[in-house]
C-alpha angles and dihedrals in degrees: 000000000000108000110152106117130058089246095063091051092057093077089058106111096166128040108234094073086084090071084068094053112115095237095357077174085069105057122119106258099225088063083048092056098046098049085049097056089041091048088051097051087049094043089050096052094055102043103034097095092031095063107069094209098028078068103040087053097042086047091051096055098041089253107160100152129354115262108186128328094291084073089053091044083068109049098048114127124214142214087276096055087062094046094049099117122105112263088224082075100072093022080058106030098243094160090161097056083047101055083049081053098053087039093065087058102039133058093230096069097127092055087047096055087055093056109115105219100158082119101053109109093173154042083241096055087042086062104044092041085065097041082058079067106053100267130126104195101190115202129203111229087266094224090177090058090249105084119196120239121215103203095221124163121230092256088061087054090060093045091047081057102046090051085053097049083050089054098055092042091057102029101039110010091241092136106196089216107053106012102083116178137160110269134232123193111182088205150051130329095234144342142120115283118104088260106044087051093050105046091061088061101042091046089056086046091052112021119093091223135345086261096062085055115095123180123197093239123017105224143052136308104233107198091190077065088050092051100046089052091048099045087051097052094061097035084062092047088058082050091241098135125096122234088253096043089049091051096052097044082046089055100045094049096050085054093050096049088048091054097052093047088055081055104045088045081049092054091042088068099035080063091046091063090062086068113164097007128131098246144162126231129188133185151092117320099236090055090039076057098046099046083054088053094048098053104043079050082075100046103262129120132154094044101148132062106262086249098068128117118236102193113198140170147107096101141266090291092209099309132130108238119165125263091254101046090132094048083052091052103056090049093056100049093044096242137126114264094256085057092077109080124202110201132197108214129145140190093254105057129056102221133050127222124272094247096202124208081271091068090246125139118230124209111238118240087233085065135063112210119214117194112199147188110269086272100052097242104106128061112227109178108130126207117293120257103016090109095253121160112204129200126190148094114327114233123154147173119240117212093195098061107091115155089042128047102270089196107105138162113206141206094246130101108207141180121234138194112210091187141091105289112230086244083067101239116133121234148071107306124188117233108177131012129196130171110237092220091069089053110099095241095045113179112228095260094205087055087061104129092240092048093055091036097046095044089054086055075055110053082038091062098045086047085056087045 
């Protein structure tokens, strides 16, 4: 496809043409600016009266067509809008309810409220009965004890693949199509979080073969497991266990534990066996850490070929790592430091961020990025090329979802660059992140004005139901 002028551009009507795009990171970002407002016009119009909620919003404000960004501003969902359900749902097995939730966020809610699930005994069935569908509800990991769930279909999982798969070609010049190499996953075989999905398809796009994919445990993540821990442990914080209760739950999980340390001491050593390849490994940064700790415990370091591509994101998750992780873990694998990629992915959105060799991450074309005021109500992106630096919440819009609002408002500040980057790409970069919730005057995230407003569409829709 020859897309190098504006005026090829032009014909683009979805976004995910631009996948297609020979160096999509390249083009002028006025052109970009211009094929985004005109996607999401487009997006909008279809969708407007398919997403439940997405109408009821944009009935409520008067929003027949978008304008300009300021209309989008104020149609974005949170965290809190795909978590809206009431909790009684999944403590009390109501799969039916939950399907009429999803549908008031997705535009296949017809084909949802069909969905026998009278046989469904757990969140996990729920899950892979709609994956027999042609869903791929992603959830957060729900720290709170209540994860969200992002209604995608299994065609926005492939997209999601093939944008991260973009990144890493023109970030990193890992090309998907002719760069093989042997795959590390510091993480489960299969499940349903954002993460556990993804790493399967980027390790068939990049593996030479399944056997040269290795995965840190070999089985599946069960979020109804996540949950009970979770639930328990607040349950034993209000003191509303029993001593017997408290004993078993404290057992099981010391086995488990114990299980999962014999695993993760298994897969250090499975990596270990790929000494001196080119490979690629993918997975939180707290684990990409671990592994590293683990293995320069027992006296390695060095162990990769200093081509090789060490894929990291997701946090800290709570965990103490030192000032210079990232330093450690260089020197481990056997890479240099801006080998070791930090990504900035999330549950909500289907593509990551091109991370250059100036550690800058660069917004996709498929994604509009909204700066905005600390509660998420003003839109503070200033003009493109006059040198401007931005800080504020991060929200976007992005253009690949298409059965879900792509339209989102997170619980990150970040700082962003509106000028040219010193790699010479065009387009917003970020530059710093912070979670708002480690600041010392954190905002209650779930009190942002979208997130109350977006969960009473909500509620509005399943009374209907």
């Amino acid at each position: 496809m020859n897309m190098n002028t504006q005026e090829d551009t032009r014909q683009i009507i979805d976004a995910s043409a631009l996948l297609e795009h020979p160096d999509p990171f390249h083009i002028p970002y006025k052109t970009v600016q211009t094929l985004q407002l005109k996607l999401l016009q487009h997006r909008f119009a279809q969708n407007r009266n398919r997403i439940p909620v997405l109408q009821r919003a944009a009935d409520r404000k008067g929003i027949q067509a978008i304008d300009g960004l300021q209309d989008a501003v104020a149609l974005l969902f949170s965290h809190a809008t795909y978590k809206s359900y009431p909790e009684s749902f999944l403590d009390t097995g109501q799969w039916a309810r939950m399907n009429q939730w999803v549908a008031t966020l997705s535009t296949r809610g017809d084909e949802l409220r069909q969905i026998d699930v009278s046989r469904v005994s757990s969140l996990d069935d729920w899950l892979t009965r709609l994956d027999q569908h042609g869903f791929a509800l992603c959830h957060s990991s729900g720290t709170s004890g209540k994860p969200s769930f992002i209604p995608k279909s299994a065609g926005e999982q492939t997209l999601m693949c093939l944008a991260c798969c973009l990144a890493f070609k023109f970030g990193q010049g890992a090309d998907h199509q002719v760069d093989k190499m042997p795959v590390m996953a510091v993480t489960f075989r299969s499940g349903w979080n954002t993460i556990i999905r993804l790493f399967p398809e980027i390790a068939r796009a990049y593996t030479i073969s399944p056997t040269t994919t290795e995965y840190a445990f070999d089985e599946a993540q069960s979020p109804s497991a996540m949950r009970y821990e979770l639930k328990m442990k607040r349950l034993i914080a209000e003191g509303r266990v029993t001593p017997g209760e408290l004993a078993a739950f404290e057992q099981a999980r010391k086995e488990r534990q114990a299980a999962l340390a014999i695993a993760f001491q298994d897969f250090v050593q499975r990596t270990q066996a790929y000494r001196g390849q080119r490979v690629m490994l993918l997975g939180h940064t707290a684990t990409a850490f671990q592994l590293a700790a683990k293995g320069q415990a027992m006296g390695e370091e060095g162990i990769f070929a200093p081509d090789s591509l060490i894929l990291h994101g997701g946090g800290k998750k709570g965990a103490t790592l030192p000032e210079n992780y990232e330093e450690l873990m260089a020197h481990y694998y056997g890479v240099p430091r801006q080998n070791v990629v930090d990504l900035y992915g999330m549950t909500e959105r289907n593509s990551i961020p091109l991370v250059c060799e100036y550690g800058r991450k660069h917004c996709s074309p498929w994604e509009i990025p909204l700066i905005l005021d600390r509660e998420g109500q003003y839109l503070l992106n200033t003009e493109f090329g006059n040198g401007g630096v931005v800080t504020g919440r991060y929200a976007f819009v992005d253009l690949l979802a298409s059965t879900y609002w792509g339209g989102f408002t997170t619980g990150d500040r970040v700082k962003v660059s509106f000028d040219r980057c010193p790699c010479g790409r065009e387009g917003p970069q970020i530059l710093e992140i912070t979670r708002y919730k480690d600041l010392p005057d954190a905002p209650d995230e779930d009190k942002l004005s979208c997130a109350a407003e977006m969960a009473s569409y909500v509620f509005a829709e399943l009374a209907a139901s």
